[in-house]
N, C-alpha and C positions, 0 to 999 in steps of 0.2 A: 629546792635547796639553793640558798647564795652564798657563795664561796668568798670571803672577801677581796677586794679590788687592791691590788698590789701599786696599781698605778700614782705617781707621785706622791707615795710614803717615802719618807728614809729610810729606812731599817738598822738597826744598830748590826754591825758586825756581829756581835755575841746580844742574845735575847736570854731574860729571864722567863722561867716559868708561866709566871703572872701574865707577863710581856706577850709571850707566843699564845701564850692559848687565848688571851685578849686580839691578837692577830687574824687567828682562826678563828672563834666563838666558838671557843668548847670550855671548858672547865678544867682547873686543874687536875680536878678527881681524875678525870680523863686522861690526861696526859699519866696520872701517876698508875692506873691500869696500862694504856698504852708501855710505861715505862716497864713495868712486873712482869708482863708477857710478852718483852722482847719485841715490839711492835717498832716505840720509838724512844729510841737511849739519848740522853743525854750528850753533847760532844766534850762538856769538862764544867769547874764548879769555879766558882767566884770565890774569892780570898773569904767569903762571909759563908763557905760550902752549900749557896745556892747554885740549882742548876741551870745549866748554860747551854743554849740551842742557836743555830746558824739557819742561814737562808735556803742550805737542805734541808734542815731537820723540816722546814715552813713548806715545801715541798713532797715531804713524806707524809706529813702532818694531813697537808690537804688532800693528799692522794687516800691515805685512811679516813678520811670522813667519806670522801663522796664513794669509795667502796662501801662502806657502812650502811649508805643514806640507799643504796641501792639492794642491801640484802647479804651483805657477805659479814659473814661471823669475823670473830677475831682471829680465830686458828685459821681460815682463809686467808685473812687479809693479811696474814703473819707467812703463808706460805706464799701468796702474792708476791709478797717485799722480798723473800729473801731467794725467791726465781725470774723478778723482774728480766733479768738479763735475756732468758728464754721464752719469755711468754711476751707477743706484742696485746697491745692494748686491748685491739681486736679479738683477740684470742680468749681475754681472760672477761670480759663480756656476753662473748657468746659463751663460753663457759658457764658463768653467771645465769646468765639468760635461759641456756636448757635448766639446770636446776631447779629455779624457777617455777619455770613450766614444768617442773614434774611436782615439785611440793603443790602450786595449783591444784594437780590431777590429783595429786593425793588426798586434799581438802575436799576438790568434790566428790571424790568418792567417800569419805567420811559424811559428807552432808547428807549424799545419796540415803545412805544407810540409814542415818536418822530419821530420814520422811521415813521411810523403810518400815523403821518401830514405830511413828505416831501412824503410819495409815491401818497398826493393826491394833490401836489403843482401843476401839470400839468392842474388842471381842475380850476388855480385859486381862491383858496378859499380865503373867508376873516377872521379875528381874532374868527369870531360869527361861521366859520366851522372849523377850526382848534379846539377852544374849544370843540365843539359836534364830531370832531372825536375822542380827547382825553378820553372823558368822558364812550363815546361808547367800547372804548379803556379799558380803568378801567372797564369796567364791560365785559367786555370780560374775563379780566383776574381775577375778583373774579369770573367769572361761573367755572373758571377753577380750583379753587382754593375749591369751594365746592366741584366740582366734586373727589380731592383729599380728600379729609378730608370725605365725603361719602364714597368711596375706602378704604380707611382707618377704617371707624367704621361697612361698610357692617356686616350685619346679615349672608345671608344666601348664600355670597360667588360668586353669581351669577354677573357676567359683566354688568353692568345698560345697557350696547347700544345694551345687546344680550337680552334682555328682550324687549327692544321698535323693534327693528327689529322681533321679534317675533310677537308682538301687529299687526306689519302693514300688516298679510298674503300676502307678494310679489311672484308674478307667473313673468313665464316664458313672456318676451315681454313688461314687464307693463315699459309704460312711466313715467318716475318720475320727479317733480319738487322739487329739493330741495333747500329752500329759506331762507338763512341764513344761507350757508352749514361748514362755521369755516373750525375746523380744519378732519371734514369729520371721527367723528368717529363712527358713524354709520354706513358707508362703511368699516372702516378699521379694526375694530372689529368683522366684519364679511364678511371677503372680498373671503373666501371658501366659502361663504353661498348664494352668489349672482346668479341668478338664469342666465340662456340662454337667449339670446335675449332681454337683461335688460338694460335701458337707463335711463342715468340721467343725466339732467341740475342740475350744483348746480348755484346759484346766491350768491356775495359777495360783499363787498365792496374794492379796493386797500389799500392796508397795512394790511389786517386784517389775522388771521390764516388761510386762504383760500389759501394765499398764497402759503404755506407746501403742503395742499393738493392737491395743482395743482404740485408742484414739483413729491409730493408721486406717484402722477397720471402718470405721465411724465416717471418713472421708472418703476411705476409694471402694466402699462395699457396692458402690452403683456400678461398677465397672468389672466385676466379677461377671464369669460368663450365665446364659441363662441358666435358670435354676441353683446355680450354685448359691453356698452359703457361709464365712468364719464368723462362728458367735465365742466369746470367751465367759467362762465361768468362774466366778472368783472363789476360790474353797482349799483348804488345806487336805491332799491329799493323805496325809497321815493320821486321818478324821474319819472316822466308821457314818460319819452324816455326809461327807461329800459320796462316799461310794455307793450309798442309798439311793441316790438323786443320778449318778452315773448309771445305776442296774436300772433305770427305767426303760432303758434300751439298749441294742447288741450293737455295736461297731465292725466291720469289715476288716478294718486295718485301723492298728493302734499304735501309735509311736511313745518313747520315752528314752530321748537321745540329749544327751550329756545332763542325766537327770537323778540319777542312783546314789551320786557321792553326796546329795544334799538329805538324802533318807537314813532313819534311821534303821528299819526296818525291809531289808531286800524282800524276806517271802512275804510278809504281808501286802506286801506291795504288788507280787510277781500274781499271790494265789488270786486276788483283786480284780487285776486285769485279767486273769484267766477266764474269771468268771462272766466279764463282760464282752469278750470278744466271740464274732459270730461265727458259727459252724462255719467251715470253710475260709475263715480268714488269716489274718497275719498279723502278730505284733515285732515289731520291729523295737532293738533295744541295745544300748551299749556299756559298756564299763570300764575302766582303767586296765586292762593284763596287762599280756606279756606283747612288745612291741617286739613278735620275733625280729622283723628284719633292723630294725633302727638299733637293738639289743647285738645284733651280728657285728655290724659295723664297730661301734664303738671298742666290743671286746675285742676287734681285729688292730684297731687302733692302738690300745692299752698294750697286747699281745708285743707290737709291732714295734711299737717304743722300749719295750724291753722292763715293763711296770707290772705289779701285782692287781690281778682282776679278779680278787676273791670277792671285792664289794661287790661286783657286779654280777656275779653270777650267783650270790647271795640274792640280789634284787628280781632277777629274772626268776628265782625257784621261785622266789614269793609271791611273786607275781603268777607262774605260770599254775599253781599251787589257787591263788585266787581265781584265775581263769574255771579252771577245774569244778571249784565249789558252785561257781556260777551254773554254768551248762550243767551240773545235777540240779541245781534247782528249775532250772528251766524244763529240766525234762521230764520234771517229777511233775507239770504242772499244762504241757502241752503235749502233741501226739507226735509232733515232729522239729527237729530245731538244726536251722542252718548257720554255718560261719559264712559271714558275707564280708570279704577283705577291698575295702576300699583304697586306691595308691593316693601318696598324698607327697610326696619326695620333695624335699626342702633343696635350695639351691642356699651354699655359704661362699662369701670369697675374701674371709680375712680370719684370721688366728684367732681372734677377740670373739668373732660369734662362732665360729666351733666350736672355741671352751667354754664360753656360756651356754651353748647347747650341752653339752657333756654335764655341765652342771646342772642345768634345769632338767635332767632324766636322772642323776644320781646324786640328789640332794643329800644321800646317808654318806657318801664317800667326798664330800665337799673338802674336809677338811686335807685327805690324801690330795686330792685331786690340785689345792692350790699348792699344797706342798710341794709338788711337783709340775707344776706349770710349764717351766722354763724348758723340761723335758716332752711335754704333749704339744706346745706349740710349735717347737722345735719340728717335730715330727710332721706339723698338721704343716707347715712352712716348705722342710723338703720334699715332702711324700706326697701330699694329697693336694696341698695349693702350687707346687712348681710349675704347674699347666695353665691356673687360673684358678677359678672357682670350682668348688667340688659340692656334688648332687649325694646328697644322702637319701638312700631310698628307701621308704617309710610306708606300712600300711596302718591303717582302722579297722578295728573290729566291729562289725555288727553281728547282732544274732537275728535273724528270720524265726520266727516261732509260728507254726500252723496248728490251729485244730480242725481235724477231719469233720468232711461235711455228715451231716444227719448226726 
């Protein structure tokens, strides 16, 4: 962008239309948008009721272009101007600049998705599977996105996939099914940790982050200890042909962790793996319930501020009510089934990510919950931040599921 050079012009006191935006090199049209939406007015009219602009108006003028030339809408650059006094230049840049890079993020997650549907054009889909890869897609990519933002507010510092690999005691030998295996970071988070003589099928879908980890595989599989082995299988588990090609053999331990809300079908799925896992093993599996402790907290919050938490305990029956139907299915389909509570305790130390926590657990009470703002931050300001940052503490549910040996 070249801004034009002020240097050794004259400039008339009062500029016509014509005149300024010939100054600037934008078009009148422009100025007369600029003019409609309050951007940049006029300072008075010529006896001939043309409009009339000064050596501010030439300064506002260029300051809307080169905000323009960088990304910023009109309703921006119109809230710019009329907060200048508060925002240093810095300020509304780096402002700019996060934005930015989040529409970025947003594009490539749209693009993601796309390869997404053409990597599963070969199997002919129609508009009703292109849609449910996309979707499957986007939630791929917010699991990914919690997973940051947990990383981010962790309590106690600990790798979340060196905790679940802990949970699952893996020996030397054991057969693994891992079913829904993404981007594999349960192996790759702990890829010194993997025992001898250690096999794993993962199962995926094409286009999905499986992909990577078949590459990753492809590079550091020499480096696996002896005998060990990760091969990935590319097949739609929702497919009575991939689970043909699975029963060719039994598994020891079978995972299917943050893998459920992309199914449409829980028992089909549940009675599946039943059938494949070996006498004496374990499948390991989880799903959205009832977050008792992070569900405690918040409603002691709500409580405490002196606000109605009927949404909330609305969300928790529903929740605790999903839990429920789960573990009957489980039990309808193994000999034995354990709750396995992993601690996962977020650390907050400002107003703003409180209440976006609150928010991101009670999306149906959004609309209360901003109504009321001014009231929970309040609250989250005296009570819980006066000391500093406050630890919310938080578990995971897993299920251990056993079938008895012989």
């Amino acid at each position: 962008m070249h801004l034009p050079k002020k240097e050794g012009i004259n400039m008339k006191e009062k500029m016509t239309s014509g005149e300024i935006a010939k100054q600037a090199g934008v078009s009148t049209k422009a100025l007369r948008i600029y003019d409609e939406k309050g951007l940049l007015k006029p300072v008075g009219h010529s006896d001939g009721n043309y409009k009339l602009y000064d050596k501010s108006s030439l300064i506002i003028l260029e300051k809307i272009i080169a905000l323009k030339h960088i990304g910023f809408s009109l309703e921006e650059i119109k809230c710019s101007l009329e907060n200048y006094e508060q925002s240093s230049i810095r300020e509304i840049l780096e402002k700019q600049l996060e934005m930015m890079d989040q529409k970025i993020y947003e594009l490539q997650k749209a693009a993601k998705c796309i390869e997404s549907a053409l990597a599963r054009f070969d199997e002919n889909p129609d508009w009703d599977d292109i849609a449910d890869i996309i979707r499957k897609m986007e939630m791929s990519q917010g699991a990914d996105e919690r997973r940051w933002y947990a990383a981010e507010h962790a309590a106690d510092g600990i790798e979340w996939y060196e905790k679940i690999f802990n949970s699952l005691s893996f020996e030397e030998n054991d057969t693994v099914l891992d079913l829904g295996c993404s981007y594999g970071l349960l192996w790759r988070k702990n890829w010194d940790r993997i025992p001898k003589g250690f096999n794993v099928l993962g199962v995926d879908i094409h286009g999905n982050w499986a992909a990577d980890l078949y590459n990753y595989l492809e590079d550091n599989r020499e480096t696996l200890p002896e005998g060990s082995d990760i091969q990935i299988f590319f097949s739609n588990l929702e497919k009575d042909e991939t689970w043909e090609k699975i029963r060719e053999k039994k598994y020891y331990k079978i995972i299917a962790h943050y893998l459920l809300s992309y199914l449409h079908d829980d028992a089909y799925f549940i009675q599946n793996v039943a059938q494949v896992l070996a006498p004496g093993g374990m499948f390991s599996v989880n799903h959205y319930g009832e977050a008792v402790k992070e569900y405690n907290f918040w409603e002691k919050c709500l409580t405490e501020a002196s606000l109605d938490i009927s949404f909330a305990l609305k969300k928790r029956q529903e929740r605790r009510q999903a839990d429920a139907e789960f573990e009957a299915l489980l039990s309808e389909n193994f000999d034995r089934v354990e709750k396995i509570a992993l601690p996962g305790p977020l650390a907050f130390d400002s107003t703003d990510a409180l209440f976006d926590r609150m928010q991101m657990k009670y999306p149906e009470g959004g609309k209360y919950l901003e109504d009321n703002r001014d009231a929970i931050e309040k609250y989250f300001a005296t009570v819980l931040l006066k000391d500093g940052s406050v630890t919310v503490d938080m578990d995971s549910t897993f299920y251990h599921c056993y079938k008895r040996e012989g």
